[in-house]
C-alpha positions in Angstrom: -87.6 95.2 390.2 -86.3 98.4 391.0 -88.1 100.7 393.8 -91.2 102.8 392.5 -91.7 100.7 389.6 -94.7 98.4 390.4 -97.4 100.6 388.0 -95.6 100.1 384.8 -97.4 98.8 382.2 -95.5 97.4 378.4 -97.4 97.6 375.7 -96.1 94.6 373.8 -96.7 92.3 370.8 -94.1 90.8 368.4 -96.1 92.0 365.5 -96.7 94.9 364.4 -100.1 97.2 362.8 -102.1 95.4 365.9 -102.4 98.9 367.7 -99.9 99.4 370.5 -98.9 103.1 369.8 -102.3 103.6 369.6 -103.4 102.6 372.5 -100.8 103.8 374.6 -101.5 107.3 373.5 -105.3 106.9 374.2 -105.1 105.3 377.2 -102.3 107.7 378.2 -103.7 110.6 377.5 -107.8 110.2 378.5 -106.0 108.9 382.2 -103.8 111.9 381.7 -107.4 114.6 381.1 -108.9 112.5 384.0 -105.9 113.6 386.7 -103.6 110.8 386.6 -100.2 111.8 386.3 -99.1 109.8 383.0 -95.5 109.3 381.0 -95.4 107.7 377.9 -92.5 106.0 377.1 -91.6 105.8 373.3 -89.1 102.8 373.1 -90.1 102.5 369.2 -87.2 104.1 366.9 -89.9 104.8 364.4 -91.8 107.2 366.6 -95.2 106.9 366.0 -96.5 107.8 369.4 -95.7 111.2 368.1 -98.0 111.2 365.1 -100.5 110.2 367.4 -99.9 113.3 370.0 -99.2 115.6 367.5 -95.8 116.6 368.2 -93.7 115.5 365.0 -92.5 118.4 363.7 -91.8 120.0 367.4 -88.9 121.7 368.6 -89.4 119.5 371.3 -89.1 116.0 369.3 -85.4 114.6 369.7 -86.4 111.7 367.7 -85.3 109.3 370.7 -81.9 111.0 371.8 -82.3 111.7 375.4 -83.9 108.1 375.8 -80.9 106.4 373.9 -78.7 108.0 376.3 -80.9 106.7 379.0 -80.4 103.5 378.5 -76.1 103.7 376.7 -75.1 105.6 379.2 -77.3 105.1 382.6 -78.1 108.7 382.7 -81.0 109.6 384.4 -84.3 109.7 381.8 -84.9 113.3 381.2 -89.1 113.1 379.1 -89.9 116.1 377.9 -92.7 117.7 379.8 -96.6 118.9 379.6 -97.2 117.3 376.2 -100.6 117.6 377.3 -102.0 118.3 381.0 -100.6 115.5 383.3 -98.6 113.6 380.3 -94.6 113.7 379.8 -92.7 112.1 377.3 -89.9 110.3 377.1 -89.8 110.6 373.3 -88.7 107.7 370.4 -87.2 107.6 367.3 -84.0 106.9 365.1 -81.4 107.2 368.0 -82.9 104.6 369.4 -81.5 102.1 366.9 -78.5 102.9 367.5 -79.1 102.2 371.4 -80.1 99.1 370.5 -77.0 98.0 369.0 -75.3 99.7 372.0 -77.4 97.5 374.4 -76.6 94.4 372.1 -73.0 95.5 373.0 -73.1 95.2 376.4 -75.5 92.1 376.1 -72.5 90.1 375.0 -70.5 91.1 378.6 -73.6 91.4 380.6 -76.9 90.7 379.7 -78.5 91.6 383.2 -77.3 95.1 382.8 -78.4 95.6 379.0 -82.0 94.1 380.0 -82.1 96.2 383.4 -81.2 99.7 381.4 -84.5 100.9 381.2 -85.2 100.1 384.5 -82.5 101.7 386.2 -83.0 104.9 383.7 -86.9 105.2 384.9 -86.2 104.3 389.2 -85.4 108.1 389.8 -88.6 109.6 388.6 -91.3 106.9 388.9 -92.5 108.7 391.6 -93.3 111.9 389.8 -96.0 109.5 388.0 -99.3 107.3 389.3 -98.9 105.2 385.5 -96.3 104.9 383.3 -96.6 103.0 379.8 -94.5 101.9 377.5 -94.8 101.6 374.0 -92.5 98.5 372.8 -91.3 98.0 368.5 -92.3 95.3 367.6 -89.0 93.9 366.2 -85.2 95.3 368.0 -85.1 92.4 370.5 -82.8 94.3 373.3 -85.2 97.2 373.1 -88.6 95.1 373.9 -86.6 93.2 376.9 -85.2 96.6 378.5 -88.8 97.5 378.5 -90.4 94.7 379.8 -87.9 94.2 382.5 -88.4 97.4 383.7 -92.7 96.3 383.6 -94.6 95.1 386.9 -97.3 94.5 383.9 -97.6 93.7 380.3 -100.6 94.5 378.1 -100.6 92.6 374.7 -102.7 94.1 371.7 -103.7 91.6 369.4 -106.5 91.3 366.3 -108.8 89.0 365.4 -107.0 87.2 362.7 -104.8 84.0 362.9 -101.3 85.7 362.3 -101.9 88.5 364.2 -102.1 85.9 367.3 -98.9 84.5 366.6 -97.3 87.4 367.8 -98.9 86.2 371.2 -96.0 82.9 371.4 -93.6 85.7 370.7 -94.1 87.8 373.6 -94.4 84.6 376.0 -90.9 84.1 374.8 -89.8 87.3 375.5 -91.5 87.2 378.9 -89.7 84.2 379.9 -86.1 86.1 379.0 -86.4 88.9 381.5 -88.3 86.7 384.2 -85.1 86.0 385.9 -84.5 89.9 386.5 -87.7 90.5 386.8 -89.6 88.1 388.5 -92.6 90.6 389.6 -93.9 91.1 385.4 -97.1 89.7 385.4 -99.8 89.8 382.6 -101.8 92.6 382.8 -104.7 91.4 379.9 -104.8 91.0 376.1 -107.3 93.2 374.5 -108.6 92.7 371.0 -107.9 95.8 368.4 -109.4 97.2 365.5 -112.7 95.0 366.0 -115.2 95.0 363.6 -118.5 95.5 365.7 -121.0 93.5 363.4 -118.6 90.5 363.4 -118.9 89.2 367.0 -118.4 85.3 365.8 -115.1 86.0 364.8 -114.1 88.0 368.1 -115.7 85.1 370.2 -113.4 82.6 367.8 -110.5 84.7 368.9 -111.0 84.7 372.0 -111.6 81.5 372.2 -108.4 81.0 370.3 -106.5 83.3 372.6 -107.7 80.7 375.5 -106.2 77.5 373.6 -103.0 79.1 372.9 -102.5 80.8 376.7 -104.8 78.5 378.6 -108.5 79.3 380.4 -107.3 81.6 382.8 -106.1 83.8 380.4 -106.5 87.7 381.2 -108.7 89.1 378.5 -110.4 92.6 378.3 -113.7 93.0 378.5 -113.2 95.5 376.3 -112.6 95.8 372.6 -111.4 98.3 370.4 -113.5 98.8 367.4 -112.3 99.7 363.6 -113.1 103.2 362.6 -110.4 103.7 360.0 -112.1 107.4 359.5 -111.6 108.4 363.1 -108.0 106.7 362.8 -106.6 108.6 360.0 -108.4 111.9 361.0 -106.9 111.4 364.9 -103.1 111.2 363.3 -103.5 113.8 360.5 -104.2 116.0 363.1 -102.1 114.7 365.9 -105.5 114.4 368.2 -106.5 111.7 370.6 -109.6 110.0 370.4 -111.4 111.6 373.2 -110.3 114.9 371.8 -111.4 114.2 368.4 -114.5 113.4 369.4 -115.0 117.0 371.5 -114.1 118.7 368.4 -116.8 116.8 366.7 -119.8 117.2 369.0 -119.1 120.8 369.0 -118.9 121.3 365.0 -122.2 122.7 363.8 -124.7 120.0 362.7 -125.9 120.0 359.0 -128.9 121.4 359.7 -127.5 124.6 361.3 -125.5 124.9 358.5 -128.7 124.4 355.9 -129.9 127.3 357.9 -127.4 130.0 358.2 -127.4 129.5 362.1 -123.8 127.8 361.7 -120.4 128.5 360.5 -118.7 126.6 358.1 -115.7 125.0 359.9 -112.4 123.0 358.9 -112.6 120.2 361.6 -112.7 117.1 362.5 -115.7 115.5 360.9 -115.8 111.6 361.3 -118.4 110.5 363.3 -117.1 107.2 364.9 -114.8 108.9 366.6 -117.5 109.1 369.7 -117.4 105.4 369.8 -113.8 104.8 369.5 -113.1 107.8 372.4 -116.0 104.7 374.5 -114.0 101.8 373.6 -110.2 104.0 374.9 -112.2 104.7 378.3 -114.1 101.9 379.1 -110.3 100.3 378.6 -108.3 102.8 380.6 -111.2 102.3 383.3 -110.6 98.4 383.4 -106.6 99.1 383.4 -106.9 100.6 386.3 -109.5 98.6 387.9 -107.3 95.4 387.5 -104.4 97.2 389.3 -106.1 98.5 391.9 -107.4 95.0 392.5 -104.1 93.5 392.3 -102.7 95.9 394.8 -105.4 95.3 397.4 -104.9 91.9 397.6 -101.3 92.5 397.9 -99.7 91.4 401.0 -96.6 93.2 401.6 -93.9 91.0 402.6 -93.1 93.1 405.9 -96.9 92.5 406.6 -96.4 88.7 406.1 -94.0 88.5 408.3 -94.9 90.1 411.0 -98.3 88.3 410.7 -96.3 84.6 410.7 
């Protein structure tokens, strides 16, 4: 793995709907409002993650250009900057179709260098950031393995039902192609997504399905992310993140201020479960972090080692 890279996190899952944009943006951005110094990078030629931040129809939006070049050309990745305090972007989108058949290209001559693209593309800034994630497409093969071979970790959405999971055999696959150029990706956890909270037999049974298919040991969040399709729909018509959708609901004027003239009427954001959604994205983020930090304190590095043999 190239030099700086060791805190880059794919989020990855050969299906789609199961959350990944999603959850790259929260987790992005609430890390991001807390002081960590966050890129997001969009590897997804449909280019959600900007629905989800609100930049779509910006100036700013490229729809994946300076990232295909990235990764055709080797030039160094250029995100666009300040998308919120302490986030960048390297942005996604159409372009980045047509990288994909550019790193299928040079697949067929040299599939270390189309898999190490990303990689190579992300080494000269790394250390501008404490966290970088990466939001993979589920489908565009070359695309997912640039990304994950340019992972130390990968983080694997998934929901509670039974072909949702399958896209869990997928990504082992997927693991298994870069782990010869990138020997360092390890699993970061699998956390369940869009959870219904009153159903907690049928999370259990997934989990315990999740087990059977990966083993015991298998790295699974604590926590869950529930379903609040409300809070969902309002956070991308408005291009707000969860924890920001939920400040501009605690401060709307309550009904009964309104009933009594003390209020003004407002336009915002009204749905309610967006408090508990904003919980589930920071009790996450919180045990992202916590599982990295572990892993890096019980790190010996290999200098140390040897000196100590």
């Amino acid at each position: 793995m190239p030099q700086g890279l060791d805190r880059v996190i794919a989020i990855v899952n050969g299906k789609g709907g199961v959350g990944k944009t999603t959850i790259a943006a929260n987790i992005g951005g609430m890390l991001a409002a807390s002081g960590y110094r966050v890129l997001l990078v969009d590897m997804d030629p449909q280019g959600n993650l900007a629905e989800e931040l609100g930049y779509t129809d910006a100036d700013t939006n490229d729809d994946g250009m300076a990232l295909a070049q990235t990764l055709v050309f080797g030039s160094e990745a250029q995100p666009v900057l300040g998308v919120r305090e302490n986030l960048d972007v390297l942005m996604g989108g159409s372009h980045l179709d047509m990288a994909a058949a550019g790193l299928t290209l040079k697949a067929q001559k040299d599939p270390a260098i189309a898999k190490a693209a990303l990689a190579q593309g992300l080494e000269g800034l790394a250390e501008n950031y404490d966290l970088i994630f990466i939001d993979c497409p589920p489908g565009q093969e070359t695309l997912q393995q640039a990304a994950l071979a340019a992972a130390r970790w990968a983080m694997i959405p998934v929901k509670t039902d039974a072909s949702s999971r399958k896209g869990l055999r997928d990504v082992a696959r997927r693991l298994d192609a870069v782990v010869a150029i990138n020997p360092d990706l390890d699993l970061l956890g699998i956390v369940l997504f869009g959870v219904n909270r009153s159903a907690k037999r049928v999370s259990e049974s997934a989990r315990e399905a999740i087990r059977q298919d990966l083993g015991s040991g298998a790295p699974i969040f604590a926590t869950s992310i529930r379903h609040a399709e409300a809070a969902a729909q309002e956070s991308r018509e408005r291009g707000l993140l969860a924890f920001e959708l939920e400040e501009a609901v605690l401060a709307a004027p309550k009904w009964w201020e309104l009933r009594r003239g003390s209020g003004q009427q407002h336009d915002g954001p009204r749905s309610k479960s967006a408090v508990g959604v904003a919980e589930d994205f920071q009790a996450l983020g919180e045990e992202v972090v916590a599982r990295i930090t572990e892993s890096e304190s019980t790190s010996i590095p290999t200098s140390a080692a040897g000196a100590e043999s």
